[in-house]
C-alpha positions in Angstrom: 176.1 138.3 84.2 174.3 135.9 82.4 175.4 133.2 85.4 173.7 135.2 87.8 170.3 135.8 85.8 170.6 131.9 85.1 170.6 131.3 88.7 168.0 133.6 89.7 165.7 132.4 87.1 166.0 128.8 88.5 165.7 130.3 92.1 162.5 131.6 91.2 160.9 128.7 89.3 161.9 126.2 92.1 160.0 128.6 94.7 157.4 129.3 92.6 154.4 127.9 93.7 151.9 128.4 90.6 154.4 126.6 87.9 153.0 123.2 86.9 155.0 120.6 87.5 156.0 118.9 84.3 156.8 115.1 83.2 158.1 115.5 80.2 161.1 114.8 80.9 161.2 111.2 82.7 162.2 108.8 80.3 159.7 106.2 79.5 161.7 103.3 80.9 161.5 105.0 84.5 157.6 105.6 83.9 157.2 101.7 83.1 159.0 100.3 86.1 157.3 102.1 88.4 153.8 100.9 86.8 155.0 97.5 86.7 155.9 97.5 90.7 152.3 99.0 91.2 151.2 96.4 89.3 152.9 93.9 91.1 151.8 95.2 94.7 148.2 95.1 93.8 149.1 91.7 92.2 149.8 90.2 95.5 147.3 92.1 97.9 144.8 90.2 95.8 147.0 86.9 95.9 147.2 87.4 99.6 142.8 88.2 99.7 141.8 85.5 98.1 140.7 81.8 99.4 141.8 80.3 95.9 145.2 78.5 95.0 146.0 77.9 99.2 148.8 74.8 97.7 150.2 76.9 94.8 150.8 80.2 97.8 152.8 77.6 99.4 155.5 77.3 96.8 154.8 81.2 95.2 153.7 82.9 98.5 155.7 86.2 97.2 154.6 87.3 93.3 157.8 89.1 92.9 159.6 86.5 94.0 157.6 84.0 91.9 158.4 86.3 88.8 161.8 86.3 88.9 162.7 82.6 88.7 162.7 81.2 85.2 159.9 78.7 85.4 159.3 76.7 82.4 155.1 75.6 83.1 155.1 72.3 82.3 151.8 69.3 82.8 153.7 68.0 86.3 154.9 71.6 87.4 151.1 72.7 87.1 149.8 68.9 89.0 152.7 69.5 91.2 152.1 73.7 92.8 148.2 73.0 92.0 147.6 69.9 93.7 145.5 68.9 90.1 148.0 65.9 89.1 147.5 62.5 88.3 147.7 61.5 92.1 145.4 58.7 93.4 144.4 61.6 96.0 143.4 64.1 92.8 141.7 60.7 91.0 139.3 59.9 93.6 137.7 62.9 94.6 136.7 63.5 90.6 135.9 59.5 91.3 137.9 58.3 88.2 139.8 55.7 91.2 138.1 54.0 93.7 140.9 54.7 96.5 143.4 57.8 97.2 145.9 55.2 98.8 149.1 55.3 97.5 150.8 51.9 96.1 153.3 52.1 98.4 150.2 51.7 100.9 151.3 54.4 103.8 149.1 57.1 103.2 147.1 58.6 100.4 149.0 59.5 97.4 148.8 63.1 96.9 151.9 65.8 96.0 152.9 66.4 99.2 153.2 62.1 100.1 154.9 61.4 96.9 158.1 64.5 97.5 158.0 64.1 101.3 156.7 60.2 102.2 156.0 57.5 99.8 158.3 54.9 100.7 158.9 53.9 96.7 160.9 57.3 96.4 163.3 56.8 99.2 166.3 56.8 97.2 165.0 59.3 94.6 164.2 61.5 97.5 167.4 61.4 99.3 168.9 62.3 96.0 166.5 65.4 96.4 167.2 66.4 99.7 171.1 66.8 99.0 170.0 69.2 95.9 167.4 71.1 97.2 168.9 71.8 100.9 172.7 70.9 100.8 171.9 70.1 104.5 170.1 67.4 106.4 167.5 69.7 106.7 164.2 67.6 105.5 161.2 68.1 104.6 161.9 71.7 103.5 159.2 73.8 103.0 157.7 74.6 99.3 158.7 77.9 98.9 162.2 76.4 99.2 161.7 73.6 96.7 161.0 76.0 94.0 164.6 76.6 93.9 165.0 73.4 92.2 162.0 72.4 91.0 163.5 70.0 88.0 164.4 68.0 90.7 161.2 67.7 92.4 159.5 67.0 88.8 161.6 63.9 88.3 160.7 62.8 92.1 157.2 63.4 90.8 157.4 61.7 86.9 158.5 58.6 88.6 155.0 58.0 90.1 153.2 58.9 87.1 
């Protein structure tokens, strides 16, 4: 008997219309993972808005992505995803150097010349392609660098 009145109780608070619902009972944990994807989502529809940080989306273009690799923010991980280093290319448009041109003279020396181009780093960089791709495969793009971004800071320290 006291089955059946337990069951009919439930059946008429779960069709009841005027009972509050109640949240109580959701453990805190479940409450703060579900604030922290909010968070995230609105996170990056404002990454994806704004004009800001266009080299920097090309390595993080996904902030949950971004958030789960281990990234330990270092002076040539900020020049690298920033495009703010000590290239010739950063140098001369704060006009601290008189020329952008790299000293390998093929181009001017910014991020992008020193990983994919600069003739100085040939052997350096075909070390980094076999890391970074396993394959042939060259240039990769950013986002797929930041897989192994200690390799591409060495690339980058030797010019530096």
């Amino acid at each position: 008997m006291g089955n059946e009145l337990a069951d009919a109780l439930a059946k008429r608070a779960a069709t009841n219309k005027n009972i509050p619902e109640s949240y109580n009972k959701i453990p805190k944990s479940i409450i703060m993972k579900d604030l922290e994807e909010e968070s995230v989502k609105e996170w990056q529809k404002k990454w994806m808005q704004t004009n800001k940080g266009r080299t920097t989306k090309e390595y993080f273009p996904d902030v949950s992505e971004r958030l789960k690799i281990k990234l330990q923010l270092t002076q040539n991980v900020t020049a690298i995803v920033s495009r703010h280093g000590k290239t010739r290319d950063h140098l001369h448009r704060f006009k601290i150097m008189e020329e952008p041109t790299c000293s390998c003279g093929e181009g001017v020396q910014t991020t992008d010349h020193i990983i994919y181009e600069c003739k100085r780093l040939t052997k350096e960089r075909d070390g980094l392609k076999r890391t970074v791709t396993g394959t042939n495969r060259w240039p990769i793009n950013k986002r797929d660098t930041t897989t192994n971004l200690q390799n591409l800071l060495t690339t980058y320290s030797l010019i530096n």
